[in-house]
LOPAMAR-884402 format. One record per residue (C-alpha): residue in one letter; x, y, z; residue number from 1. Coordinates in Angstrom, 2 decimals. Layout:
! LOPAMAR-884402
+------+---------+---------+---------+-----+
! code !    east !   north !      up ! pos !
+------+---------+---------+---------+-----+
!    a !       X !       Y !       Z ! NUM !
...
+------+---------+---------+---------+-----+
This chain:
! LOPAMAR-884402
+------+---------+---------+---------+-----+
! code !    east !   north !      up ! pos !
+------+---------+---------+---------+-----+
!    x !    0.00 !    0.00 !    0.00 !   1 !
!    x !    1.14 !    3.58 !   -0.86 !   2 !
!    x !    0.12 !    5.65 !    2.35 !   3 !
!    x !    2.57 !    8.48 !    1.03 !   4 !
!    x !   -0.33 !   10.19 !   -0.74 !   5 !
!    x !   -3.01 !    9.63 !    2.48 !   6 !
!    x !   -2.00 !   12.94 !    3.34 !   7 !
!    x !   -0.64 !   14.85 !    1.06 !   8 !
!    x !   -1.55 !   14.78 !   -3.20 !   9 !
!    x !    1.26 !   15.04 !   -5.50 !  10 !
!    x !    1.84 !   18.26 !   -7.44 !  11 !
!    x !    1.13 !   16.44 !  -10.80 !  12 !
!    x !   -2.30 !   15.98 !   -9.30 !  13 !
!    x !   -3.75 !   18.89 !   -7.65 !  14 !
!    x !   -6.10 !   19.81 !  -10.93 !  15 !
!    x !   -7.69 !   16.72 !  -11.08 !  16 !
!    x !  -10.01 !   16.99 !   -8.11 !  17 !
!    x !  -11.19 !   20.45 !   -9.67 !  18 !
!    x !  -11.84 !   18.80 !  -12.97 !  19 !
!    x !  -13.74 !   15.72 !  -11.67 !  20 !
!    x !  -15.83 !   17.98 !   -9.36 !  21 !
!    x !  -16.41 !   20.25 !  -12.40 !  22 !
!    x !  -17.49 !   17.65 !  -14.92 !  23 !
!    x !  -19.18 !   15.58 !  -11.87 !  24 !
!    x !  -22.20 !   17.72 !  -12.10 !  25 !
!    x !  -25.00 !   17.17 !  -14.74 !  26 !
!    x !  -25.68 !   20.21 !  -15.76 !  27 !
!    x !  -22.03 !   21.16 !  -16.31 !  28 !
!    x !  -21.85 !   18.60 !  -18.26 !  29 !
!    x !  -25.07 !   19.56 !  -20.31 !  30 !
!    x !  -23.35 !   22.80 !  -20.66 !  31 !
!    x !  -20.28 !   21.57 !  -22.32 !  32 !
!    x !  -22.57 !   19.02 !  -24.44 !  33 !
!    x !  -23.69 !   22.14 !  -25.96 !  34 !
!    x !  -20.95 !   23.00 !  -27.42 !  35 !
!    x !  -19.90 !   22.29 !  -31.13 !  36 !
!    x !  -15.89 !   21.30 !  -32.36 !  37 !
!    x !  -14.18 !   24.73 !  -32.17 !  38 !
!    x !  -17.23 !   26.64 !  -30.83 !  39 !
!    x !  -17.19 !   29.48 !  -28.88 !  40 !
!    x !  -20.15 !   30.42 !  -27.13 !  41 !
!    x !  -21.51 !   33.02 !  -24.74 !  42 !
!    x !  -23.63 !   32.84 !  -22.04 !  43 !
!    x !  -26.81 !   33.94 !  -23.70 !  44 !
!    x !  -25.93 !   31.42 !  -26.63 !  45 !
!    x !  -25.99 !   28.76 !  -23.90 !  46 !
!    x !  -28.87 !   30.06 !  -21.68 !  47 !
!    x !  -30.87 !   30.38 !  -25.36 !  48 !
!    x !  -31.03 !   26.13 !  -25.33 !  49 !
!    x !  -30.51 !   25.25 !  -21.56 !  50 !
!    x !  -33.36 !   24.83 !  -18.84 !  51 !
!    x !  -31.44 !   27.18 !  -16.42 !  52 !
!    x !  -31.39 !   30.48 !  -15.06 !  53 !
!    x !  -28.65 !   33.02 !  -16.77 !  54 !
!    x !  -27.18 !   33.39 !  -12.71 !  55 !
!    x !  -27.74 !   29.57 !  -12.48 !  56 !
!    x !  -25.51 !   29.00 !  -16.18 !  57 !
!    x !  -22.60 !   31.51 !  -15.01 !  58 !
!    x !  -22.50 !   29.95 !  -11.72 !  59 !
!    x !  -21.81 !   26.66 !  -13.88 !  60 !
!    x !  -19.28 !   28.46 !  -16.13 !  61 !
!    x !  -17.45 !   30.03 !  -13.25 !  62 !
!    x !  -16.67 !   26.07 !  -11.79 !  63 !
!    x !  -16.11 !   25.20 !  -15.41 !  64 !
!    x !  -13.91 !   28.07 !  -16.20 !  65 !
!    x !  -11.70 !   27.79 !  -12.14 !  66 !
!    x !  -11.57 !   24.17 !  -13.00 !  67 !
!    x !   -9.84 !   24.69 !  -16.78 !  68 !
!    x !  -11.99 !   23.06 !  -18.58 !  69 !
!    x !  -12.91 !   26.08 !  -20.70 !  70 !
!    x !  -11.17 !   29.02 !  -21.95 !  71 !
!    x !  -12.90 !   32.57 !  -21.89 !  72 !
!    x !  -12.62 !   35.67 !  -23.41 !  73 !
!    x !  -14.18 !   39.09 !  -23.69 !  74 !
!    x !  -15.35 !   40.41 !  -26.30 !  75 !
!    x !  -16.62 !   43.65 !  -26.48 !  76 !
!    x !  -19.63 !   43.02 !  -23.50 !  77 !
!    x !  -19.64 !   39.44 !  -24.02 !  78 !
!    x !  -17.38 !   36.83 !  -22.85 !  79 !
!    x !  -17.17 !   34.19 !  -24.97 !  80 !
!    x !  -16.09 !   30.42 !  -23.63 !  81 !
!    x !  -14.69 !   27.05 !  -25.53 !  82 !
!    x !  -13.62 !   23.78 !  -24.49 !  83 !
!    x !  -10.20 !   23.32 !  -23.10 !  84 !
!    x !   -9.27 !   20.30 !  -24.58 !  85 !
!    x !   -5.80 !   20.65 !  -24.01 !  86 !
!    x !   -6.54 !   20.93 !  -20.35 !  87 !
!    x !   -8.73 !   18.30 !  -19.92 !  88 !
!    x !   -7.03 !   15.61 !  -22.16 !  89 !
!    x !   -3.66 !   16.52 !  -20.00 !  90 !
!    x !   -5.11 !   16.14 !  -17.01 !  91 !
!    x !   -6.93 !   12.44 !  -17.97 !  92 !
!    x !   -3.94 !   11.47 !  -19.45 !  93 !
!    x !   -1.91 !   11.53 !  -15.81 !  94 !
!    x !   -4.69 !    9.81 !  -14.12 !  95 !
!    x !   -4.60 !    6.91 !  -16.77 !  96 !
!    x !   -0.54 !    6.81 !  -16.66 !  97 !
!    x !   -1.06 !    6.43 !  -13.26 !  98 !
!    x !   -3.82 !    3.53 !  -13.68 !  99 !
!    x !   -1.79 !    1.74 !  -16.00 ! 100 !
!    x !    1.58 !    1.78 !  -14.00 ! 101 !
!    x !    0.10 !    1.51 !  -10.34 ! 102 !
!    x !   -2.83 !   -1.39 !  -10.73 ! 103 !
+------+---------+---------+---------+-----+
């Protein structure tokens, strides 16, 4: 048994907790379903098709956004938000190295 880690998480993992709570709620994930490859969208694109309130949907980006699984930027008065793939594909990728060495 590895007890090292009972305590204390190694650096390489200290996003994943923020990702998995992020994408651990259903309507996050309904949010990022929305989105198309490549598409940006703001939050009245996403409030437009989704059963929430606009406060309720930037509540969800905020996790989403803190978390790194999607990019923002303003433009003009809107902020507009993608996917982080990078991010997310990264941080999935250490848990499954880890998986595959450790089990």
């Amino acid at each position: 048994m590895i007890t090292n880690h009972l305590h204390t998480l190694p650096d390489a993992w200290r996003d994943v907790s923020s990702l998995f709570v992020a994408l651990g709620d259903e309507q996050r994930q309904r949010i990022l379903l929305t989105f198309e490859p490549g598409e940006r969208l703001n939050v009245g694109q996403i409030v437009a098709v989704s059963t929430l309130s606009r406060t309720a949907v930037s509540h969800h980006l905020k996790i989403l956004r803190q978390a790194g699984v999607l990019m923002s930027e303003k433009n003009g008065k809107e902020v507009f938000f993608w996917i982080n793939k990078k991010h997310i594909d990264d941080t999935l990728q250490r848990v499954l190295e880890y998986v595959r060495k450790n089990t």
